[in-house]
N, C-alpha and C positions, 0 to 999 in steps of 0.2 A: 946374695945376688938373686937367690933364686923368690925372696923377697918383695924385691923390688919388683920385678917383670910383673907377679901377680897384684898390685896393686895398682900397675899402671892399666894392665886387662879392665880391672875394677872400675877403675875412672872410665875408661874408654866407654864402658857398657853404660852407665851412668847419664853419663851424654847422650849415647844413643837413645836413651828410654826419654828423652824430654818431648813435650809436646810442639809441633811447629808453631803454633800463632804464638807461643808462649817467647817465642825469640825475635827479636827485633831487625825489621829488613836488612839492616844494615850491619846486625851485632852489637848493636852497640847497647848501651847500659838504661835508656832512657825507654825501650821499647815498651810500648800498651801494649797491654793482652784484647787479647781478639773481644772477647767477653764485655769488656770495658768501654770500646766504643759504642757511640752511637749506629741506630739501624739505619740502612741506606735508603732511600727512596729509589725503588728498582729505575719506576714509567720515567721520574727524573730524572738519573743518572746515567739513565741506557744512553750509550751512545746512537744517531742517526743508524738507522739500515742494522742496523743489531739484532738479532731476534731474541727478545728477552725472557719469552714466553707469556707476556701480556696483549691482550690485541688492542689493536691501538681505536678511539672511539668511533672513527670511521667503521673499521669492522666493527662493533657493535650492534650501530645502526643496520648497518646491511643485512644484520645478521637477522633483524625485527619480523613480524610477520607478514606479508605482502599486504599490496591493498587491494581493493574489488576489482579493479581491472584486469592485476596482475595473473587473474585466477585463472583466465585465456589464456592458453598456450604460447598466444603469438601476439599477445595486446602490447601496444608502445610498440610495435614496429613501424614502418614508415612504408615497409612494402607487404603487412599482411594483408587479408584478405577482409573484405567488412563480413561483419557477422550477418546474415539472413533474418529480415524480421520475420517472425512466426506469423504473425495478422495479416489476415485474409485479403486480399488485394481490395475489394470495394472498402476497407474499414480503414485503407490508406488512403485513397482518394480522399485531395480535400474538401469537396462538395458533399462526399457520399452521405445518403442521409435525407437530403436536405430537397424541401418537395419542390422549389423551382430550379431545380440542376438542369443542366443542359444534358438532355437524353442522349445516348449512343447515337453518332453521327451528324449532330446539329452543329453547325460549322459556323463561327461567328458571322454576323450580318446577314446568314442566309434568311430567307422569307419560309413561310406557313401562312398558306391559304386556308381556308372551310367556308361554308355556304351558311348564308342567315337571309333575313327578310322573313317582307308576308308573304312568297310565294317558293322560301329557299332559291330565290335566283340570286340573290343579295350576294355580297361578298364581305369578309372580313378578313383581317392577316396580323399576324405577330411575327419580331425580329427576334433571332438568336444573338444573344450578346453570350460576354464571354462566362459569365453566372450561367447562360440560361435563357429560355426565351419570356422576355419581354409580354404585358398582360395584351391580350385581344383588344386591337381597336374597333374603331366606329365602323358599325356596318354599313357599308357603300350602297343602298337597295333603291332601286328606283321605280319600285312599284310602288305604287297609291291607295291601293286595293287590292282585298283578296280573289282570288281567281271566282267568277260566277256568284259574290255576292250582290244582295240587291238593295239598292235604296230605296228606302220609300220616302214619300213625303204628299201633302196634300195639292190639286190643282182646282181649277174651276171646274173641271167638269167629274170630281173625285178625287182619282190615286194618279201621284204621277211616279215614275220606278227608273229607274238604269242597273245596267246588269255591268259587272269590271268585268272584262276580259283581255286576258293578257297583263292582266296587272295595272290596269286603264280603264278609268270609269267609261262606261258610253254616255250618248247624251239622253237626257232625260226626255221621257215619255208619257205625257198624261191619258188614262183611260180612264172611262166611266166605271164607275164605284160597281159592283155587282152586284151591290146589296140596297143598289135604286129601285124602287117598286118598279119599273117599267122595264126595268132587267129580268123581270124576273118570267119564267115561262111556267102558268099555271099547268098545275095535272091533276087527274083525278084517278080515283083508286079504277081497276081496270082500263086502264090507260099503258101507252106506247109511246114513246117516246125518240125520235133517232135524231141523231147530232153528227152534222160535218163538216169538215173544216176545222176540227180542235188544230187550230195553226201554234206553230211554237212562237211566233211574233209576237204573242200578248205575255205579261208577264202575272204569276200567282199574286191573288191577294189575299187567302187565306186558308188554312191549313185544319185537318182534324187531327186527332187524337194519334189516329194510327198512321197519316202521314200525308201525303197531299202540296210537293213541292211542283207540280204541273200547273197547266194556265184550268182552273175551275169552271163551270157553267152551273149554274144556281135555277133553281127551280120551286114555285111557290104550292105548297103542297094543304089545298083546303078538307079539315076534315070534321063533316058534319056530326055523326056520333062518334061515340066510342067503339074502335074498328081491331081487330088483329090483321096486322098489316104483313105484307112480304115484299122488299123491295129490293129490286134485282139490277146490275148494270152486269151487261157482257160485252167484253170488250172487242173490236174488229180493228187488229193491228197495233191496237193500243189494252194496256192492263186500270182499266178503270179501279177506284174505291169509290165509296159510301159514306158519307156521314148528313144528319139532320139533325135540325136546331132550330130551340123554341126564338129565338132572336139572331138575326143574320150575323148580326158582327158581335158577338157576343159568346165565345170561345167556350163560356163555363156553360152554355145552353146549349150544348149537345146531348141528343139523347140516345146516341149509337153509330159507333163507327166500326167498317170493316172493309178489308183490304182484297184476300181472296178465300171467303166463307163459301162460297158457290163453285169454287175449283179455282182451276191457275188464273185463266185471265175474266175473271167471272167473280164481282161484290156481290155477296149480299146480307141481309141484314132483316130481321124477322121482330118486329115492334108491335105492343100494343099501345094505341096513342089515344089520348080524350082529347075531345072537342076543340078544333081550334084550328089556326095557322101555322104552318113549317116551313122550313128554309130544305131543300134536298140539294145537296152539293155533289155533282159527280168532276170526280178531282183523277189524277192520277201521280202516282210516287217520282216517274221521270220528269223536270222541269223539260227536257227538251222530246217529250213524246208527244205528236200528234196524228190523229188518224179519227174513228167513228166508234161511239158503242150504243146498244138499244137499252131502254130505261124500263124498266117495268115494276108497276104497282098493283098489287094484287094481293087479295084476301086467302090469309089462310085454311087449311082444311079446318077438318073438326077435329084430326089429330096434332094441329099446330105447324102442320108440315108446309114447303112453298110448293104449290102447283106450276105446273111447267106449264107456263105460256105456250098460247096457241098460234 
């Protein structure tokens, strides 16, 4: 008996020691060993809501590396904040730049006046559009002329002149030529001369070197030999010049011209002259001066110097 028992022990432990896959769910005879089957496909065979320990391909994706947006704290939100551009505020302006921009405060349609013409009395204007303002129009000027220009032109008895003033011609003036022989008032060396009435009513008809925009008085100046001359204008009221010329109207025949050589209101002018006829013109630089001055013609010393009139 005592046999038996230990044999049955033996079976029992026998059993125990089998491996489980090695037994068939059911016990029964036909059971596959674990080893024998085919492998499972986990991702497939998971049941829904399972955690298999696979992530499914959604997490995968998510799992990817952001994109440029995402690199913002707060980009894709719907209430964050816009980012601050760095650029300088004129480099956002869409004009900025751009050389007919409408300048600070130019308000569309408003006007820009400035001043033109011949005398800046004229008017022109440009409109502010929404660019900018629009180019400078036509200038509105209704002067004719320039202020105190003169016209010349030929008449029957010489020169005839008008003077604009105000931006309006006046009317025209004809005066005798002063470079008519019977215009002309002979002198001779030691000689005096005095003039009055230089009125501003006449108008210049010609100019020297150093200037001579006054009304002129011409003087015919005969000279027998070769003389060293000194010829003198002082003015009384008025700033007389000097100029003489081999040919009256004939600009490039000046043979000396001077303004104030003899002091402030005081020409003169120290010439040696050969044989012949002169034109002596005492002019003065103001067109609107008139008043008197004394003419004098006299021989120099023996040191070239002018001798003070007696």
């Amino acid at each position: 008996m005592t046999r038996t028992i230990h044999l049955l022990l033996l079976g029992a432990a026998l059993v125990a020691c089998q491996p489980v896959d090695a037994v068939a769910p059911d016990g029964g005879a036909d059971a596959v060993p674990a080893d024998a089957r085919p492998p499972v496909d986990a991702e497939a065979d998971a049941a829904p809501g399972l955690d298999t320990g696979v992530a499914p391909p959604d997490a995968v994706a998510g799992d990817a590396a952001p994109s440029a947006d995402a690199t913002w704290p707060d980009a894709g939100r719907a209430d964050a904040e816009p980012v601050e551009d760095a650029r300088p505020a004129d480099a956002r302006t869409p004009d900025a730049g751009r050389a007919d921009a409408a300048p600070s405060g130019c308000e569309p349609a408003s006007v820009e006046t400035r001043r033109c013409g011949l005398n800046d009395r004229g008017e022109q204007a440009r409109v502010c559009t929404g660019d900018g303002f629009s180019p400078w129009g036509q200038c509105i000027d209704p002067d004719a002329c320039v202020d105190d220009e003169l016209g010349v032109d030929t008449c029957e008895n010489g020169i005839r002149q008008r003077r604009c003033r105000g931006g309006q011609w006046g009317p025209w003036r004809c005066e005798t030529d002063r470079c008519l022989p019977w215009q002309f008032t002979d002198i001779d060396v030691e000689g005096q001369v005095w003039l009055g009435d230089a009125t501003v009513d006449a108008f210049s008809q010609h100019r020297g070197s150093c200037g001579g925009d006054g009304v002129e008085v011409t003087y015919q100046l005969q000279v027998a030999q070769r003389a060293a001359l000194c010829l003198r204008a002082v003015g009384h009221g008025i700033d007389p010049l000097l100029y003489v010329r081999r040919a009256c109207r004939d600009p490039g025949s000046e043979v000396g011209c001077d303004d104030d050589g003899g002091g402030l209101t005081t020409a003169q002018l120290r010439l040696t002259l050969e044989p012949g006829a002169y034109v002596v013109f005492v002019d003065t630089a103001d067109r609107d001066a008139g008043g008197q001055f004394s003419l004098y013609v006299l021989e120099q010393t023996a040191d070239g110097d002018c001798p003070e009139p007696e």
